[in-house]
C-alpha positions as a printed Julia matrix, in Angstrom:
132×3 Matrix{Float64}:
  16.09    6.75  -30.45
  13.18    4.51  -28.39
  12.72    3.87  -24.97
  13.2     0.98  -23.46
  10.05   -0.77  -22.39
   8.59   -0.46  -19.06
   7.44   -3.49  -17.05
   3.9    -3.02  -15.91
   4.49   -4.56  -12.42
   6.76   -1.9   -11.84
   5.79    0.95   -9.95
   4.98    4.56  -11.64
   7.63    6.03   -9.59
  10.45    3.36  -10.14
  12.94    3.65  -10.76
  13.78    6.68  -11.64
  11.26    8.75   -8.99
   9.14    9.96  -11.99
   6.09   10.6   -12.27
   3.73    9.9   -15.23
   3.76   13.82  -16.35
   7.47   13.72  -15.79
   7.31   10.39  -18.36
   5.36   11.98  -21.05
   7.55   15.03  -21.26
  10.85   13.1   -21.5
   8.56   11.11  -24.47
   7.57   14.93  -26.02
  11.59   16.2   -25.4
  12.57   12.68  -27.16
  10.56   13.5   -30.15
  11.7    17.3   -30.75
  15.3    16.11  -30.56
  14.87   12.78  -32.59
  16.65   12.18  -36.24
  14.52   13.17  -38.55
  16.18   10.67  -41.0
  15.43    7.93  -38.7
  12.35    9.25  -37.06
  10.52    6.94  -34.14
   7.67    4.31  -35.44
   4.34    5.32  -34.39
   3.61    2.13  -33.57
   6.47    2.27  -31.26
   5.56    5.13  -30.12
   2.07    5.08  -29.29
   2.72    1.41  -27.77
   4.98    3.43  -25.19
   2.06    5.83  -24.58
  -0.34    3.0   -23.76
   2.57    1.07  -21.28
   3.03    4.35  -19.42
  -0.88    5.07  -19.18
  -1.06    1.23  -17.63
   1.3     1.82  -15.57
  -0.47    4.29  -14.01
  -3.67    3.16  -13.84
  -1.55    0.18  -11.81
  -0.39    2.61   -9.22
  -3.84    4.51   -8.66
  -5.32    0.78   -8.06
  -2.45   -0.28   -5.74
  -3.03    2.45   -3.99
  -6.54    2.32   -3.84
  -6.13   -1.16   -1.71
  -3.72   -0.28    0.24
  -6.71    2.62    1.53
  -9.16   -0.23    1.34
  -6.73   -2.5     3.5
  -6.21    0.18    6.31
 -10.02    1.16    6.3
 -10.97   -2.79    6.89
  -7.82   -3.38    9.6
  -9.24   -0.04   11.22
 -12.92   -1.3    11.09
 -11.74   -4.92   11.97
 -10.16   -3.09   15.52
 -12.7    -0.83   16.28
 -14.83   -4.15   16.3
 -13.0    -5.74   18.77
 -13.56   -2.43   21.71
 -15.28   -4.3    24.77
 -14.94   -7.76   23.52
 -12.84  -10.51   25.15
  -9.98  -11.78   23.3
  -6.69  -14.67   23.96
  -3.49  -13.34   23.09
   0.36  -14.32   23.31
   2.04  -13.14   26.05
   5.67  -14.55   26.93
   4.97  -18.44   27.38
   1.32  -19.1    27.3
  -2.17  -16.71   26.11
  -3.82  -14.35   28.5
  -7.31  -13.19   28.06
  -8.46   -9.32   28.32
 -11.51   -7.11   27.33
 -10.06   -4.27   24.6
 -10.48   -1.23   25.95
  -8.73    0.94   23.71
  -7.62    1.29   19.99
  -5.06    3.33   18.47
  -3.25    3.32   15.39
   0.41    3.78   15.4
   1.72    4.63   11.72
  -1.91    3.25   10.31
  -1.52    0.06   11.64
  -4.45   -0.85   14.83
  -3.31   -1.46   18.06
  -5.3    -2.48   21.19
  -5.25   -1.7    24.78
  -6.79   -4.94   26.73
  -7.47   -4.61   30.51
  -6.85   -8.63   31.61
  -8.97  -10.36   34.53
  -6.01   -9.19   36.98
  -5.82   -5.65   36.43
  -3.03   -5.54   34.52
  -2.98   -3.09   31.22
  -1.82   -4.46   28.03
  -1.06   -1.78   25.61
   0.17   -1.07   22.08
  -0.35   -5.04   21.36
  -0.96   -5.28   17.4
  -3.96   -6.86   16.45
  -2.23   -9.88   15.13
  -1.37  -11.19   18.12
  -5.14  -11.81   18.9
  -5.68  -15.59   18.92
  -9.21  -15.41   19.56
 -12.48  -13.28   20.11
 -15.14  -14.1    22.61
């Protein structure tokens, strides 16, 4: 009895919410109880081994952007304190100096003060349209 293959695009917890340990001991459980008459290929078998240690190495590197992402968004924001930016606002862009960042659920957000007094906050970096 073999396993099915596993696509390495999908991720290590998919879609069964397993983890790679949790993967190699259904593997070790699907030996013990195999057929010895019809016992699995080791070429089968050890070309499972290598899909699940890909797959993985695939997650750890996924994830390992998605720190490097928030790290550059965060260092991209904290760039922008004092600075004069454009942003939308309803019909037309307003201009502001950021005077505060925060970071709701990891994602930046900037307080701007604009020329007339008026405080601008949670406004995602996004919606900056230019820097001055």
């Amino acid at each position: 009895m073999a396993l099915a293959p596993i696509s390495a695009a999908a991720p290590a917890s998919a879609p069964l919410g397993l983890d790679f340990q949790s993967l190699l001991k259904i593997i070790l459980t699907q030996l013990t109880y195999q057929d010895p008459l019809k016992p699995m290929d080791n070429f089968q078998f050890v070309s499972q081994l290598a899909q699940f240690s890909q797959l993985q190495q695939s997650q750890s590197l996924n994830d390992q952007i998605g720190s490097l992402l928030s790290a550059q968004s965060a260092t991209q924001a904290t760039g922008l304190l004092g600075r004069t930016v454009d942003f939308t606002a309803g019909q037309g862009l307003v201009s502001g100096v950021v005077k505060a960042v925060s970071f709701a659920s990891g994602q930046p957000q900037v307080t701007i003060e604009t020329a007339d007094g008026q405080t601008v906050a949670g406004l995602s970096i996004a919606n900056v349209s230019q820097i001055r």
